[in-house]
C-alpha positions as CSV (number, residue, x, y, z in Angstrom):
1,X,-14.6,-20.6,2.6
2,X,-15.3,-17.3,4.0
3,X,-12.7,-16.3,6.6
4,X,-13.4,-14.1,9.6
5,X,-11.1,-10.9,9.8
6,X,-10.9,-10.0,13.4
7,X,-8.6,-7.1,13.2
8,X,-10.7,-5.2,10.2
9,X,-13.6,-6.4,12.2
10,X,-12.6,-4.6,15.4
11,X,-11.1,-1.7,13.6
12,X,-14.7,-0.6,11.6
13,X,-17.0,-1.9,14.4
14,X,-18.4,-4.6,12.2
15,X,-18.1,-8.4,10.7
16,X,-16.0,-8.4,8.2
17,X,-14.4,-11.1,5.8
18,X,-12.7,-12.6,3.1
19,X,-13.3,-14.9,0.4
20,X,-10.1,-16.1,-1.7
21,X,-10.9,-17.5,-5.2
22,X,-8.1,-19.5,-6.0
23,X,-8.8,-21.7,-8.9
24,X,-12.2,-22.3,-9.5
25,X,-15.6,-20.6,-8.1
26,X,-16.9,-22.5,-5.0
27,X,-20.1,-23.7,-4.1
28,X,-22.0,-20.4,-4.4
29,X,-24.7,-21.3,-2.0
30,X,-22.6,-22.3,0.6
31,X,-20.8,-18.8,0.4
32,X,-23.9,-17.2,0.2
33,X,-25.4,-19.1,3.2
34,X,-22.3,-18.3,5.1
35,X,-21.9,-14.7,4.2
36,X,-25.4,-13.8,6.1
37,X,-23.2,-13.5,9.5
38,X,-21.0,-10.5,7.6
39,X,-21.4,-6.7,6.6
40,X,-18.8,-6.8,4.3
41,X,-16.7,-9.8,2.8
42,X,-13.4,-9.1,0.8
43,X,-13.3,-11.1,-2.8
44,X,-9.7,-11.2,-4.2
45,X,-8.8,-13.8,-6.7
46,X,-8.1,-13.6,-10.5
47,X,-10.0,-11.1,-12.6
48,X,-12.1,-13.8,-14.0
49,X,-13.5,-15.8,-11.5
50,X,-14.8,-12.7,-9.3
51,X,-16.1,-11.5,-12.2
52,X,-17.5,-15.1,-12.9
53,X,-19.0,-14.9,-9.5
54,X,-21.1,-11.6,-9.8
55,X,-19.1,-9.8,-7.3
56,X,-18.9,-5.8,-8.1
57,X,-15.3,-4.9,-8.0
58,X,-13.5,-2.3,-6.3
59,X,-10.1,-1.9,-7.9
60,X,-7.3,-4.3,-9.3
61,X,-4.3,-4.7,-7.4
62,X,-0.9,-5.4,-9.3
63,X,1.9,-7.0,-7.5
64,X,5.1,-5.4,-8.4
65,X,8.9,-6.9,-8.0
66,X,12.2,-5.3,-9.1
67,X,15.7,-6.6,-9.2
68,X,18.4,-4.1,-7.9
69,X,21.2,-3.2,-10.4
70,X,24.2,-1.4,-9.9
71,X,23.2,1.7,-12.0
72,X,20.3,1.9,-9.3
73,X,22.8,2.1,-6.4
74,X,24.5,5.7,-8.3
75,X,24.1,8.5,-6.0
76,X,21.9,11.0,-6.3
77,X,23.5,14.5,-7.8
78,X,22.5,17.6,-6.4
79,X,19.2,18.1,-8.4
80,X,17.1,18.5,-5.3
81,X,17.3,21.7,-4.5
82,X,18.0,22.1,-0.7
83,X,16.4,18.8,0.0
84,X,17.5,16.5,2.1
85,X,17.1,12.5,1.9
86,X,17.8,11.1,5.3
87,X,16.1,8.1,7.2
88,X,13.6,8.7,10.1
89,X,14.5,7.6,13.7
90,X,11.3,6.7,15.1
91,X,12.4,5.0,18.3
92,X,12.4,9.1,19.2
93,X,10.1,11.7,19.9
94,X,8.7,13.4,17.0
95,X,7.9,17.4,17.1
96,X,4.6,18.2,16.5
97,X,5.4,19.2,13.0
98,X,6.8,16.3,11.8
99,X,4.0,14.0,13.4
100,X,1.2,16.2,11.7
101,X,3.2,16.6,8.6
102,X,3.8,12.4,8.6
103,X,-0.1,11.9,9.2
104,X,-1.1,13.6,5.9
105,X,1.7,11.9,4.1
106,X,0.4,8.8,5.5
107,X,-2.7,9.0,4.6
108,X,-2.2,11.6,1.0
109,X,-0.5,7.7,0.1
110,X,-3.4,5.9,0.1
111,X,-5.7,8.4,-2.1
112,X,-6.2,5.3,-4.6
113,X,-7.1,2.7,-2.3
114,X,-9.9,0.5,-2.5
115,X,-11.2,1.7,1.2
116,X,-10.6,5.5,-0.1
117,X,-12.5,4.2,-3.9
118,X,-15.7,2.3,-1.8
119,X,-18.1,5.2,-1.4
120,X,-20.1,2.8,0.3
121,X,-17.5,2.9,3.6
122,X,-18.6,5.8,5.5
123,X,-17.5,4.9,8.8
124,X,-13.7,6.3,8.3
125,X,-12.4,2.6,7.5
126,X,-9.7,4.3,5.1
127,X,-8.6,6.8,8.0
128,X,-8.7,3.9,10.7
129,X,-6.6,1.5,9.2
130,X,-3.8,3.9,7.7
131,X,-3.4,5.4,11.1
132,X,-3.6,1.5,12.5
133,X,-1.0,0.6,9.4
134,X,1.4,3.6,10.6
135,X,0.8,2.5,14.1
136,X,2.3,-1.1,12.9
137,X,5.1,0.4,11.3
138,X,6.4,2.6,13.8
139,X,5.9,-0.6,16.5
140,X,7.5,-2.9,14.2
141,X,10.6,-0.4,13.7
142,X,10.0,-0.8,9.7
143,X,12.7,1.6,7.8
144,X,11.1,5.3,7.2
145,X,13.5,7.7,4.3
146,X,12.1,11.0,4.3
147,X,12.3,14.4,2.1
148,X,13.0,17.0,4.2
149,X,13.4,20.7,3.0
150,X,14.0,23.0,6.0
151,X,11.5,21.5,8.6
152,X,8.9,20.5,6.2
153,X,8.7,17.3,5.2
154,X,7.8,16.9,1.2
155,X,7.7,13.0,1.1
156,X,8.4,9.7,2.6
157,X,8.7,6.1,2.2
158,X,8.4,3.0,3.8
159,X,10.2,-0.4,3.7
160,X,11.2,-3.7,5.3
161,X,13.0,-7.0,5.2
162,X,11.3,-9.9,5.0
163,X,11.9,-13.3,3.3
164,X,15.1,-12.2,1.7
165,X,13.2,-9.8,-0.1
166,X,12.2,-5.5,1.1
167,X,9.1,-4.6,0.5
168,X,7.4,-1.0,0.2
169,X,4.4,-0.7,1.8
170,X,3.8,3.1,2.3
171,X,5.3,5.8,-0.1
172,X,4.4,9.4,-0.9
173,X,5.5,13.1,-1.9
174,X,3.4,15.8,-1.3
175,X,1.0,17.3,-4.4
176,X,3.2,20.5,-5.1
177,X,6.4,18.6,-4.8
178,X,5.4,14.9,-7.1
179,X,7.0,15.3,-10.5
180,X,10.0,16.8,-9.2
181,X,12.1,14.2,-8.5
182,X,11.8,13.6,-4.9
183,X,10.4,10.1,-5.2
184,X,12.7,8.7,-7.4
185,X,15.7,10.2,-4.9
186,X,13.4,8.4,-2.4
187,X,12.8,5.2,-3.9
188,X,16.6,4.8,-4.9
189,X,17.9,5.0,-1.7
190,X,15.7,2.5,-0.4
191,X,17.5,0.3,-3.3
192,X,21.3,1.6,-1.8
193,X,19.6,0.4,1.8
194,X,18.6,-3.0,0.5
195,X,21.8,-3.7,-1.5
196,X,23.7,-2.8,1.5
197,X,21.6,-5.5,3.2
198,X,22.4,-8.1,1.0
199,X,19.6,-7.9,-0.6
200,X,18.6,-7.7,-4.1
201,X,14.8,-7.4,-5.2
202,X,12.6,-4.9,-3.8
203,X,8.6,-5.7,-4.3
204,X,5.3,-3.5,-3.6
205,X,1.4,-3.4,-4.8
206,X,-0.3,-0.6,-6.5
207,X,-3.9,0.0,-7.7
208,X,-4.0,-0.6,-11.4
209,X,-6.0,2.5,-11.9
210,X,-3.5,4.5,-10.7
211,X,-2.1,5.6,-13.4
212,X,0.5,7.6,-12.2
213,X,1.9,5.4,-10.0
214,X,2.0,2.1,-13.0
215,X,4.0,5.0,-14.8
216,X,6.6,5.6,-11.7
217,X,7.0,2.3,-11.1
218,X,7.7,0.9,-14.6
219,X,10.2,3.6,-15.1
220,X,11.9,2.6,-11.9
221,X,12.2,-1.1,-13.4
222,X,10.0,-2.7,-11.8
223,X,7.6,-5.4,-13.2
224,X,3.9,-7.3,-12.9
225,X,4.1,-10.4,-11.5
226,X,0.5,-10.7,-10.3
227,X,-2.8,-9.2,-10.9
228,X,-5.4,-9.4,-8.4
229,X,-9.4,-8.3,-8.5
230,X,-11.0,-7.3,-4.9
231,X,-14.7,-6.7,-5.0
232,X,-16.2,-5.3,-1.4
233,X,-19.4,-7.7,-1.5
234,X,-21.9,-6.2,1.2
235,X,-24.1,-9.9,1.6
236,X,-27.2,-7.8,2.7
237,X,-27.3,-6.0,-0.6
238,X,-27.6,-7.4,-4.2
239,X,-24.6,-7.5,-5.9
């Protein structure tokens, strides 16, 4: 039931796990007598069972998907002032700028994630695994745009190919520059990429309470397809 995580594990320092609810609950005392070896257990399933199960939850995540249409591939006009939209070579060496400047984009993207939500995880487990998740994407040569105005670096976004679909995993514009229209230039020519690839839907997951985001995404076309509740159960405290 339970299943051992040995990569969050030995990123905090401590068990961790997670319990999928799929259909129905399961047998509650065997999750409970298994959960004992844990300091945290992830619960993701639909809204109702974890509620069902007791489980205090953390935050909602919404599975997105959007289907590329030709009046997404239009290019951008020149409403960016001096900004450029280029894509990131990271098989080279970054200046010391651009790696600092990437490290708070990387980490100002997950502001509404469930490890940045928990006040509960004090052991930098949100700082840890966006560094880690960065890590992955710069190893795995994942596809980087980024919004550069002189040296600085306003925004960036993340993508790859994967089952004949891309998928965003890491997207952000800096707080002075959001509203300006830097991540829709962004997020469009990660569509002009994909098409090019032969590719034609483009999915990604969001936090249901971020508002701003739902907005963004919605007016970008893209749609719910899934709805997922994750409670961080500590099985040494009551829920």
């Amino acid at each position: 039931m339970i299943q051992f995580l040995p990569f969050d594990s030995s990123l905090f320092g401590y068990r961790v796990g997670k319990l999928s609810l799929e259909k129905s609950l399961p047998d509650l005392a065997r999750v409970q007598s298994q959960a004992i070896d844990y300091e945290l257990v992830y619960v993701m399933g639909k809204p109702g069972l974890v509620k069902m199960g007791g489980w205090p939850p953390i935050s909602t995540r919404i599975d997105l998907v959007k289907g590329i249409r030709k009046a997404d591939l239009e290019l951008e006009s020149d409403e960016l002032d001096n900004i450029c939209i280029s894509e990131q070579d990271l098989s080279v060496s970054l200046s010391a700028a651009d790696q600092h400047q990437l490290r708070e984009l990387v980490l100002s993207s997950g502001q509404w994630s469930r490890f940045r939500q928990d006040p509960l995880l004090a052991n930098q487990e949100y700082e840890k695994l966006y560094s880690t998740w960065w890590e992955t994407i710069t190893r795995q040569n994942h596809r980087v745009m980024v919004a550069r105005k002189g040296k600085r670096l306003l925004g960036f976004i993340t993508f790859r190919m994967l089952r004949g679909r891309a998928y965003v995993d890491l997207f952000a514009v800096e707080g002075k520059s959001q509203g300006t229209g830097i991540g829709k230039s962004l997020m469009n020519r990660v569509f002009q990429e994909v098409y090019a690839k032969g590719l034609a839907q483009v999915g990604l997951s969001t936090q249901k309470a971020n508002e701003r985001a739902m907005d963004f995404y919605g007016s970008a076309g893209f749609q719910p397809v899934k709805e997922t509740l994750i409670a961080h159960w500590r099985p040494g405290n009551p829920k």
